[in-house]
FIMI-760377 format. One record per residue: residue number from 1; x, y, z of N, C-alpha, C in turn; residue in one letter. Coordinates in steps of 0.1 Angstrom, whole numbers, padded with zeros to 4 digits. Example, Ala and Ser with C-alpha at 12.3 -4.5 7.8 and 13.67 -1.06 7.14 Angstrom:
residues 2
[r 1,[0132,-0057,0078],[0123,-0045,0078],[0132,-0033,0078],a]
[r 2,[0128,-0022,0071],[0137,-0011,0071],[0129,0000,0079],s]
//
This chain:
residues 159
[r 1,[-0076,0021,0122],[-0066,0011,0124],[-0069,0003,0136],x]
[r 2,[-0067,-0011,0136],[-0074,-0015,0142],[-0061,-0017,0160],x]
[r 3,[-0052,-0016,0159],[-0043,-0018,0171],[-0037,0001,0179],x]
[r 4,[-0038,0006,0169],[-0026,0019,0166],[-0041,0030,0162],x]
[r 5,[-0039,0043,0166],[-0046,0052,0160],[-0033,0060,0151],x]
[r 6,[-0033,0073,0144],[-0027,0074,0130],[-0020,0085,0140],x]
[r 7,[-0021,0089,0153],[-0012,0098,0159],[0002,0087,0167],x]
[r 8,[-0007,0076,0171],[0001,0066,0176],[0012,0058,0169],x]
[r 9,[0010,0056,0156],[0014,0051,0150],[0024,0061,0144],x]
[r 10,[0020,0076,0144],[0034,0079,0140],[0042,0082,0145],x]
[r 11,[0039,0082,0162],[0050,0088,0170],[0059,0075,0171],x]
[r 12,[0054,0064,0169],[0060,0050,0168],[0070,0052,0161],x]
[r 13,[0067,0055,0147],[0079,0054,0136],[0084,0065,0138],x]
[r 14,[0082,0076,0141],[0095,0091,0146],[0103,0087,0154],x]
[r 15,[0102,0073,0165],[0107,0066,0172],[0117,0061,0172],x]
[r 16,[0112,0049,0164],[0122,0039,0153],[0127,0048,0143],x]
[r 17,[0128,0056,0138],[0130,0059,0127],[0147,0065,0129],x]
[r 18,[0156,0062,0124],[0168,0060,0128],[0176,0073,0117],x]
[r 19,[0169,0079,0110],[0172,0090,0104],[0163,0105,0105],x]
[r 20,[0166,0118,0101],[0155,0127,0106],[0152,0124,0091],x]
[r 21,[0155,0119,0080],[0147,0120,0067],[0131,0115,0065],x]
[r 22,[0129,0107,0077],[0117,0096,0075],[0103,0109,0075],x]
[r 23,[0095,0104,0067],[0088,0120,0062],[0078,0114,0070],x]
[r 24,[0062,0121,0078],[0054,0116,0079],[0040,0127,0075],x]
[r 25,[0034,0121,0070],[0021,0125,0064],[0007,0124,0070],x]
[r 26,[-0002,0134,0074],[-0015,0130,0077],[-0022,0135,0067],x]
[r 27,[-0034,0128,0062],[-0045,0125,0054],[-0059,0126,0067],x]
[r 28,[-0064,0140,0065],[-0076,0142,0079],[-0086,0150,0070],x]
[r 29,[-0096,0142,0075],[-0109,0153,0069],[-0114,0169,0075],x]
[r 30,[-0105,0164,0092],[-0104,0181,0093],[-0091,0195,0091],x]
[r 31,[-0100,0205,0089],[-0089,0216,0085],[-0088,0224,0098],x]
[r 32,[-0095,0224,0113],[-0090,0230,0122],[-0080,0236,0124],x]
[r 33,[-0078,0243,0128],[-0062,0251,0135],[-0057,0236,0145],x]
[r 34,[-0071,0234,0154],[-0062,0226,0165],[-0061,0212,0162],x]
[r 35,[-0064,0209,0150],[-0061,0196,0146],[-0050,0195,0136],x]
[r 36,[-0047,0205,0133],[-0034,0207,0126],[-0020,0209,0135],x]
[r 37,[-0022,0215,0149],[-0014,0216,0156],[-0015,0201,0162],x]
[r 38,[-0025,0192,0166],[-0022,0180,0169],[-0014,0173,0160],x]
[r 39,[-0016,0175,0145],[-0009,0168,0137],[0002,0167,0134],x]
[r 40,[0010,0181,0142],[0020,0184,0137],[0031,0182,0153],x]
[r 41,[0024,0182,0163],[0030,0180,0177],[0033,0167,0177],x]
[r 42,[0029,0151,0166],[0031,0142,0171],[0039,0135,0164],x]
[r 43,[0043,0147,0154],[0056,0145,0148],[0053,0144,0130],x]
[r 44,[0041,0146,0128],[0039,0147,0111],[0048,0158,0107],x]
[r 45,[0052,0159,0095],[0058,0169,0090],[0047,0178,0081],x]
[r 46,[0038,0172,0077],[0024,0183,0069],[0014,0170,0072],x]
[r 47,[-0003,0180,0070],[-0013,0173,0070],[-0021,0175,0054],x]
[r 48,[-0024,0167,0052],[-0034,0168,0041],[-0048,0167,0044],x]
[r 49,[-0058,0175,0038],[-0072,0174,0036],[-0084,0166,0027],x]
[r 50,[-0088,0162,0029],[-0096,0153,0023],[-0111,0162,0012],x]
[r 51,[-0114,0155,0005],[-0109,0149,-0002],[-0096,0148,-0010],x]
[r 52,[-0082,0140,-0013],[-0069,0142,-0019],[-0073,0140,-0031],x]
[r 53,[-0068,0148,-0041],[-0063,0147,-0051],[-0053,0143,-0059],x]
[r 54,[-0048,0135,-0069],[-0036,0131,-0075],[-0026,0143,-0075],x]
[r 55,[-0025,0156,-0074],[-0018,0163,-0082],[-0012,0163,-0069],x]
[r 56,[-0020,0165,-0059],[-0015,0174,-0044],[-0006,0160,-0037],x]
[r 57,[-0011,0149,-0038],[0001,0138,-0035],[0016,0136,-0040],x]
[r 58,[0015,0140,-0054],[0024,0142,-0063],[0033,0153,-0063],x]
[r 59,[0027,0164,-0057],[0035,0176,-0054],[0039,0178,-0041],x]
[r 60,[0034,0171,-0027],[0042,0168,-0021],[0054,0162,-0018],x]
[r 61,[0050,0149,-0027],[0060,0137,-0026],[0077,0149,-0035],x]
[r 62,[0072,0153,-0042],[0085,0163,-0048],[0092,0175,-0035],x]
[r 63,[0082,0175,-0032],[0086,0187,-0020],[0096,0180,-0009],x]
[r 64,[0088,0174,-0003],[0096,0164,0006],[0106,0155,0004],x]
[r 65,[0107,0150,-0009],[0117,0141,-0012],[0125,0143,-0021],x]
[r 66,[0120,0152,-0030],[0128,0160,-0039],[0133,0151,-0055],x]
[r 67,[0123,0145,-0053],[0118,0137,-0069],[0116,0145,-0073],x]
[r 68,[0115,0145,-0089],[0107,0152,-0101],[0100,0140,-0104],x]
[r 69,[0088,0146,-0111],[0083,0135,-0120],[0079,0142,-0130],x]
[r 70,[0082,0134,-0148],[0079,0136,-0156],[0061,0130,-0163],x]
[r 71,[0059,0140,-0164],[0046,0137,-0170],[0043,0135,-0187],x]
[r 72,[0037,0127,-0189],[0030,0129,-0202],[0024,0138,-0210],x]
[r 73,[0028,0149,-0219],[0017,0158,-0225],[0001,0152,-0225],x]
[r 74,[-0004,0166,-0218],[-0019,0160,-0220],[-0021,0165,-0236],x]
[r 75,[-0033,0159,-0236],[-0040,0166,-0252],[-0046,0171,-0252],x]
[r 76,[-0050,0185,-0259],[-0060,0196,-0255],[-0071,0197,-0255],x]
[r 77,[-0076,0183,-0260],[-0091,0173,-0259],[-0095,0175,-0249],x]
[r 78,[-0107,0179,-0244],[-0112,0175,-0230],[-0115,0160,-0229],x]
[r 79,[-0117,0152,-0219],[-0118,0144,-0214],[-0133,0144,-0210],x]
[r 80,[-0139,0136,-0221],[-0154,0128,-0219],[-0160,0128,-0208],x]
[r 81,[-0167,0134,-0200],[-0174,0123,-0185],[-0184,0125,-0184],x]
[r 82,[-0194,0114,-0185],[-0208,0116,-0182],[-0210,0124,-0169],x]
[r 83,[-0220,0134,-0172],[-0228,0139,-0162],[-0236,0142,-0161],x]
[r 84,[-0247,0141,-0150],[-0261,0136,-0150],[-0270,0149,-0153],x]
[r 85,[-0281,0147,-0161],[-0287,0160,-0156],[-0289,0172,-0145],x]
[r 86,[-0288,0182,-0149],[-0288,0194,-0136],[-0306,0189,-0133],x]
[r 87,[-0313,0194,-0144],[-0329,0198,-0137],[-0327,0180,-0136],x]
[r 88,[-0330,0170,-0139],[-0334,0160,-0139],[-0329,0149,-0123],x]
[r 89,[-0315,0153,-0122],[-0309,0151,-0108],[-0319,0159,-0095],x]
[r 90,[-0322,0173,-0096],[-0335,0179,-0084],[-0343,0168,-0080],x]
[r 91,[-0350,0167,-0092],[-0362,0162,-0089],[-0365,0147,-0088],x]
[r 92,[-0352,0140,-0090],[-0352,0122,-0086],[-0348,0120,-0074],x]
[r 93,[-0334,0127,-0070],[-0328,0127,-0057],[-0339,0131,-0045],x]
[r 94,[-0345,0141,-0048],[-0361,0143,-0038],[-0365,0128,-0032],x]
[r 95,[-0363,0118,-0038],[-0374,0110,-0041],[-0364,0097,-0031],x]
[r 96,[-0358,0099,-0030],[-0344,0090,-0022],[-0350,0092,-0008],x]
[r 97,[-0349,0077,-0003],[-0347,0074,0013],[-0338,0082,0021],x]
[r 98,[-0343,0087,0030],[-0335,0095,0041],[-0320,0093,0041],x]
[r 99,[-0312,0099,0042],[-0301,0092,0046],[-0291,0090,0037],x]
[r 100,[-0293,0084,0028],[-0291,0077,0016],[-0279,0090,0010],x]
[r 101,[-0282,0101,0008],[-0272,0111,-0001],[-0262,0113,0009],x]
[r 102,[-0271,0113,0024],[-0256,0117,0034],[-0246,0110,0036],x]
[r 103,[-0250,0096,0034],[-0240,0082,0037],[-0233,0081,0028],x]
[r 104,[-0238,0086,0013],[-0229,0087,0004],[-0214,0103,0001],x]
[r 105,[-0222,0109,0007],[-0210,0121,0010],[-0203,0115,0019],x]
[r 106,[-0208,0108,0035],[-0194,0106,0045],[-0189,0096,0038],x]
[r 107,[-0191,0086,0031],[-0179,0078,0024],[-0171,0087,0013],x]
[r 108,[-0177,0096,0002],[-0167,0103,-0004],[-0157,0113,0001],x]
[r 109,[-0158,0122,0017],[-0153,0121,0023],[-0144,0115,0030],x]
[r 110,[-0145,0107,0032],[-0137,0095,0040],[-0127,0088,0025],x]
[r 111,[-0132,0091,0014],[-0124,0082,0006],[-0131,0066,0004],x]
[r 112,[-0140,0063,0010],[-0145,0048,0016],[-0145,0041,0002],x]
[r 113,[-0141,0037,-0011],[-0149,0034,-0020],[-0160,0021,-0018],x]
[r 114,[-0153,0016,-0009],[-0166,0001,-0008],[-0177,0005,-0006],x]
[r 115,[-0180,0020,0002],[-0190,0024,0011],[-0199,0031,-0002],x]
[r 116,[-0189,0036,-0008],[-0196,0046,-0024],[-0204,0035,-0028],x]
[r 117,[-0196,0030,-0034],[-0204,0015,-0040],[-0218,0009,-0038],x]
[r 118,[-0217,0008,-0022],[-0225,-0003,-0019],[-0240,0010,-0013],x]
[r 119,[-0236,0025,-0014],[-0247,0037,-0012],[-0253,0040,-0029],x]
[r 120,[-0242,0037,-0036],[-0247,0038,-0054],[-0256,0031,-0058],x]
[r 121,[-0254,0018,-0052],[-0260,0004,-0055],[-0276,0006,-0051],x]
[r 122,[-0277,0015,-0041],[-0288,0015,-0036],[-0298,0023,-0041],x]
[r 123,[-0291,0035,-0047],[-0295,0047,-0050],[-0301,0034,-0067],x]
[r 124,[-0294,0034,-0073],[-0297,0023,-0088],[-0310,0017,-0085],x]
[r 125,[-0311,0010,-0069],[-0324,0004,-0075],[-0335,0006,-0071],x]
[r 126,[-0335,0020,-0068],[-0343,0027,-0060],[-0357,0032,-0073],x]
[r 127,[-0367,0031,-0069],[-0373,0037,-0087],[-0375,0055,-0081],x]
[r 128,[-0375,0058,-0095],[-0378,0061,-0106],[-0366,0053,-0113],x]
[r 129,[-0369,0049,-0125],[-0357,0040,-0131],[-0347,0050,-0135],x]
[r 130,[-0348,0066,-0137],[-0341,0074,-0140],[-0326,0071,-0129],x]
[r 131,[-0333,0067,-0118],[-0319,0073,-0108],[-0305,0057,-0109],x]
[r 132,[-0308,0055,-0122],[-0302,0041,-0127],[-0289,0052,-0136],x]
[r 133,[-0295,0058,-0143],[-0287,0069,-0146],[-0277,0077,-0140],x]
[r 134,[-0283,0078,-0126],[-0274,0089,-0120],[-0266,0081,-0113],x]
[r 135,[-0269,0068,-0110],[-0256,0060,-0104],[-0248,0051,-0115],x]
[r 136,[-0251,0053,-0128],[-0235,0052,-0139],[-0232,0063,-0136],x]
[r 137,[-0231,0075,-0134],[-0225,0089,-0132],[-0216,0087,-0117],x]
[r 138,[-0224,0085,-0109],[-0216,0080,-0097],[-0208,0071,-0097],x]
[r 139,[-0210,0059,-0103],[-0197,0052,-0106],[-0188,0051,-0114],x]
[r 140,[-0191,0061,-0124],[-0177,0061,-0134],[-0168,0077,-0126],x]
[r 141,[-0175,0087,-0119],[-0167,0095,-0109],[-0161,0088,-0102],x]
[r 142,[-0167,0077,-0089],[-0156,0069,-0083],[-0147,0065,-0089],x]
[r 143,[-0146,0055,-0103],[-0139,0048,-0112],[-0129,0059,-0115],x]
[r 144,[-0131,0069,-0118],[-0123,0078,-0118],[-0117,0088,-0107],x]
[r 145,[-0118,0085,-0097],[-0115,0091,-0085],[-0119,0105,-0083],x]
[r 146,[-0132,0106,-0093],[-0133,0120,-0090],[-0144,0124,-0080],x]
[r 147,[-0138,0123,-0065],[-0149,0122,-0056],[-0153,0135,-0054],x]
[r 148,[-0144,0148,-0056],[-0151,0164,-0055],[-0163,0165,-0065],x]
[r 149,[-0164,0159,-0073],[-0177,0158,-0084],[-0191,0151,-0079],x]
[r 150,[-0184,0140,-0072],[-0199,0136,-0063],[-0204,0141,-0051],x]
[r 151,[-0191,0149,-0049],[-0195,0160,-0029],[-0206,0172,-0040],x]
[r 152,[-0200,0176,-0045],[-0204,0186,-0054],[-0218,0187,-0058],x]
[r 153,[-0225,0170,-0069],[-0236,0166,-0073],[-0246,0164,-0055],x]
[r 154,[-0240,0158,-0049],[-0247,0161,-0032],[-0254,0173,-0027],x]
[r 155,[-0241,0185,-0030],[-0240,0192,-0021],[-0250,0203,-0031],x]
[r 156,[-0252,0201,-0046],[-0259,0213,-0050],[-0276,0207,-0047],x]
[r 157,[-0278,0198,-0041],[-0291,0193,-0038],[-0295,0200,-0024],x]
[r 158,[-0287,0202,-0019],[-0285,0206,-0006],[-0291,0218,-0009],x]
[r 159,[-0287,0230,-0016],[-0290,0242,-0019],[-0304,0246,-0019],x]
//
């Protein structure tokens, strides 16, 4: 943020905040002890860890506010999603500029999507023409917010 850091900002509104109802939320990539205790000394009521998921926003927001939300039956269909080759993903990713897989983990970490994008983009026109493949895989996971699937496709390269 460009005036306020996200501690500042919330002791601001615990400030102003003219009720004890006003909830406050951190969203942090770390799970420290002592960054949870900062989180909680500056007046958040819970921290969340990154990468968030839909469910865990949603089951907050119930906790704290004490909504229900009704959901849709799912259908016991799995849900289609391209995914790239296991052996064929090894041996193209090898072949990637320095850097390139890491920049794309700290944006799915961070949540960044512009930053996924514009690291996908790169990975696409990089040759072997195969790795054209693995970034429709990467962007229909963004598209879908499924960024634990792209830490995941990173991180087993890693191995």
């Amino acid at each position: 943020m460009p005036v306020l850091d996200g501690y500042q900002a919330t002791q601001q509104i615990k400030a102003i905040a003219s009720d004890s109802q006003t909830v406050s939320l951190a969203v942090t990539a770390s799970i420290l002890a002592s960054e949870t205790a900062r989180i909680l000394s500056v007046g958040c009521d819970d921290g969340i860890g990154k990468p968030v998921d839909e469910s865990t926003i949603f089951e907050i927001i119930e906790n704290y506010i004490g909504v229900r939300f009704i959901y849709e039956e799912k259908s016991h269909a799995k849900p289609s999603r391209f995914r790239p080759p296991i052996l064929l993903n090894q041996a193209l990713l090898s072949d990637l500029p320095g850097g390139i897989l890491e920049e794309l983990e700290q944006a799915a970490i961070c949540i960044d999507v512009a930053a996924m994008n514009k690291t996908i983009a790169q990975i696409a026109l990089h040759p072997p023409q195969e790795n054209a493949v693995i970034a429709k895989a990467l962007h229909q996971w963004v598209d879908e917010f499924d960024y634990q699937s792209i830490l995941s496709f990173i991180r087993q390269r890693q191995l």
